[in-house]
Structure formats: structure tokens, C-alpha cells
NULUMKOL-317560 format. One record per residue: residue in three letters; x, y, z of N, C-alpha, C in turn. Coordinates in steps of 0.02 Angstrom, whole numbers, padded with zeros to 5 digits, always signed. Layout:
# residues N
ALAXYZXYZXYZ
...
# end
This chain:
# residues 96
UNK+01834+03413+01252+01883+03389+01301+01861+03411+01371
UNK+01848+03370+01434+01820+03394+01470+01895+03384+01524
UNK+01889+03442+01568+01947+03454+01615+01919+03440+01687
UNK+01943+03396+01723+01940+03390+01785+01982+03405+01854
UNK+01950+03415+01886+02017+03472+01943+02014+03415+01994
UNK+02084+03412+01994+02121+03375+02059+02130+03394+02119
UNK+02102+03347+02173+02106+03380+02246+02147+03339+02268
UNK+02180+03345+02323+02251+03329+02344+02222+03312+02407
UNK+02228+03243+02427+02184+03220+02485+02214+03207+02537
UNK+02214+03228+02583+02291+03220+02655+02301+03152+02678
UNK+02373+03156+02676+02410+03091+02687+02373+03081+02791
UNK+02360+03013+02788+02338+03003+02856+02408+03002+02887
UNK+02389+03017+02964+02426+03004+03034+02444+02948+03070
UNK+02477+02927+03108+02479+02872+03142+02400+02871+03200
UNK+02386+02952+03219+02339+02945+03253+02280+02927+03246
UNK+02260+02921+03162+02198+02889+03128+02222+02824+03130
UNK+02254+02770+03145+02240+02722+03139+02183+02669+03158
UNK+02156+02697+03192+02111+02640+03226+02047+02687+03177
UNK+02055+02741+03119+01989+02767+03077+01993+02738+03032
UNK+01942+02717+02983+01929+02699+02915+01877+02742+02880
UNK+01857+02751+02825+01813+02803+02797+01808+02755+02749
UNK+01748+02734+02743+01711+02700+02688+01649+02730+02632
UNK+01652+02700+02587+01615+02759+02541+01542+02694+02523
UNK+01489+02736+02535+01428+02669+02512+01400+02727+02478
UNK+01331+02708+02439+01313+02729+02385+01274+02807+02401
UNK+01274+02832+02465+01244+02881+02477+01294+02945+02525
UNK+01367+02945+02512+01416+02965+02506+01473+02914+02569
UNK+01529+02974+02593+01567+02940+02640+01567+02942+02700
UNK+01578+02887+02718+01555+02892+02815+01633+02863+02850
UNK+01658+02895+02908+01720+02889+02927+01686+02831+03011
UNK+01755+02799+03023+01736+02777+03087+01792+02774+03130
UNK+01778+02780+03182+01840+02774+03234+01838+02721+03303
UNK+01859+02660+03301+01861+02627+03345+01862+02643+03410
UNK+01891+02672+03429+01890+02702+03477+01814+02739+03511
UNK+01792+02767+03478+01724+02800+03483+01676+02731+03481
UNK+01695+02651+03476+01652+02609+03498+01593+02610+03424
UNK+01547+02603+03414+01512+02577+03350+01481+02626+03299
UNK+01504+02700+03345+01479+02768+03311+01498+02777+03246
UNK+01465+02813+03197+01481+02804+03110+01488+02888+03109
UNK+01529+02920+03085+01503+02981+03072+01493+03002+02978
UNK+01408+03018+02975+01446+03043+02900+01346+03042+02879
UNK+01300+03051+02836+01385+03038+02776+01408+03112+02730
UNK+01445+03117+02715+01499+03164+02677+01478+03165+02598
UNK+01479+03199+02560+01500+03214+02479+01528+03192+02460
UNK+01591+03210+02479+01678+03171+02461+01713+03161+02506
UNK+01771+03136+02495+01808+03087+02536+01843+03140+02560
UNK+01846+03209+02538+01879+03259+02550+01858+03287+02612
UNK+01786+03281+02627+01748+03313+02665+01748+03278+02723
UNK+01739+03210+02706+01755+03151+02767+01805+03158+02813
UNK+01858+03173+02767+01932+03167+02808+01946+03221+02845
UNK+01910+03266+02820+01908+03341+02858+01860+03351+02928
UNK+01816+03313+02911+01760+03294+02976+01838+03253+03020
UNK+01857+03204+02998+01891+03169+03048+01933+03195+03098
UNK+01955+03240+03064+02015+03282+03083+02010+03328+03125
UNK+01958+03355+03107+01931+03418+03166+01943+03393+03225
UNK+01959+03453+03277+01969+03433+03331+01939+03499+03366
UNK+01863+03450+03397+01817+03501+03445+01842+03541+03508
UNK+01910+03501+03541+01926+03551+03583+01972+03607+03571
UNK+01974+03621+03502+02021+03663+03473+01943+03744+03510
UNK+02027+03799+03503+01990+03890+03515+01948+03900+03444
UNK+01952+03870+03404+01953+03919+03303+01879+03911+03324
UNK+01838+03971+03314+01778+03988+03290+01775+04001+03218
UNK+01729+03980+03176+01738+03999+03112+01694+04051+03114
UNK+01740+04111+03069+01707+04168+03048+01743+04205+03102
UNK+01794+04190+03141+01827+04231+03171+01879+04256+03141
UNK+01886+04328+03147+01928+04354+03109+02009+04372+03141
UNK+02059+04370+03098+02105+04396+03128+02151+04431+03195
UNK+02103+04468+03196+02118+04526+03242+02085+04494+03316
UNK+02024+04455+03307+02000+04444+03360+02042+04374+03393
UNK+02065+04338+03359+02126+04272+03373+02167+04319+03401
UNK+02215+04364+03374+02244+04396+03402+02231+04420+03474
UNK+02193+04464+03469+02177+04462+03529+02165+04414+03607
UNK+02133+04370+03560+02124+04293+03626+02196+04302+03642
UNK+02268+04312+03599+02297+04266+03613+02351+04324+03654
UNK+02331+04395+03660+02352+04431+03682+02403+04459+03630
UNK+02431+04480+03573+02429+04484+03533+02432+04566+03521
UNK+02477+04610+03523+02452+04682+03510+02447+04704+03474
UNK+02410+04765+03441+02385+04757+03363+02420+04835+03353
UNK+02475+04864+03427+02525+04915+03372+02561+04871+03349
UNK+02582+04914+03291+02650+04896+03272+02682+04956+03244
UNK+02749+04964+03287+02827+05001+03310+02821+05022+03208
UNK+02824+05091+03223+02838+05133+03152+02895+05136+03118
UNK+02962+05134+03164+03009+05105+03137+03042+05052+03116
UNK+03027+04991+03171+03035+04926+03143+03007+04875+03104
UNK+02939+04923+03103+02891+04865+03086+02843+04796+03099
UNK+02883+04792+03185+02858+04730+03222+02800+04757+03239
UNK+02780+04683+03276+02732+04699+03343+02757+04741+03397
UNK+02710+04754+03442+02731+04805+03514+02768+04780+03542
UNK+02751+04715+03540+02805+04668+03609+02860+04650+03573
UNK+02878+04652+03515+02956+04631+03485+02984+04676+03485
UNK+02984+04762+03485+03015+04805+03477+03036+04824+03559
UNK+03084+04862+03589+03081+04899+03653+03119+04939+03633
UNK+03120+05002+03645+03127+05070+03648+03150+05121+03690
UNK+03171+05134+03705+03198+05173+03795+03187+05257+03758
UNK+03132+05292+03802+03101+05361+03780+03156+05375+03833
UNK+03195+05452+03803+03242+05506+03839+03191+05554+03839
# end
């Protein structure tokens, strides 16, 4: 009995409309009208395609950036208040 694993493929946007992702025999290639006659691809799976599409280059995310350092970009303080449990900036405190 052979078992196959299901990937759950994201429902498109209104903003892909003018994309199509077509699959020819040497995997999938997405296109966007807009971008005029450019093909991007080709992809493995359709999974991978749609994920290329989606990206968005003027996004901050470096991959392989970790936690702490997002945080930081985003100003972000990395105490956190011993009694409440928050961040620095959700807690305030008045020292007597």
C-alpha cells in the first residue's frame, strides 16, 4: 500500500489575477501580465511556483535571519519585566 502526502496548495488572491502558472513537461512556470512577456520558472511543483509568485522582493525578511535580529530591526526590546512577563515597553513601573 503506498501512502502519499498531501500538500495544501494556497487559495489565489484577487491580486494574482492577471498570473497563470502553467505546467509543461520540464516542470512549472508562472506568468504575470503585467510583467509584459516575462515567464518565470521553471519550478518542481506547483507548490514551489506559487511560492515564487508570491514572494514579494520589497519585503525586510532575510532568510536565515533569526529572531532576535527582526526584533531588533524592528526596535523590539529583548528585556522582559520579571514580574509580568512582557516586553520592556508593555510593562511601566514607577522605582520609589
Amino acid at each position: 500500500m503506498e501512502v502519499a502526502m498531501a500538500h495544501t496548495i494556497p487559495q489565489g488572491s484577487r491580486d494574482y489575477d492577471t498570473t497563470r502558472v502553467v505546467e509543461r513537461p520540464d516542470g512549472f512556470y508562472w506568468h504575470d501580465e503585467k510583467e509584459g512577456d516575462r515567464v518565470f520558472g521553471p519550478f518542481p511543483t506547483l507548490l514551489e511556483a506559487i511560492q515564487d509568485m508570491e514572494y514579494n522582493a520589497d519585503s525586510d525578511y532575510e532568510p536565515g535571519e533569526t529572531l532576535e535580529q527582526a526584533e531588533d530591526e524592528l526596535g523590539i526590546s529583548d528585556w522582559i519585566d520579571p514580574e509580568t512577563g512582557q516586553p520592556g515597553e508593555a510593562s511601566f513601573r514607577l522605582e520609589n
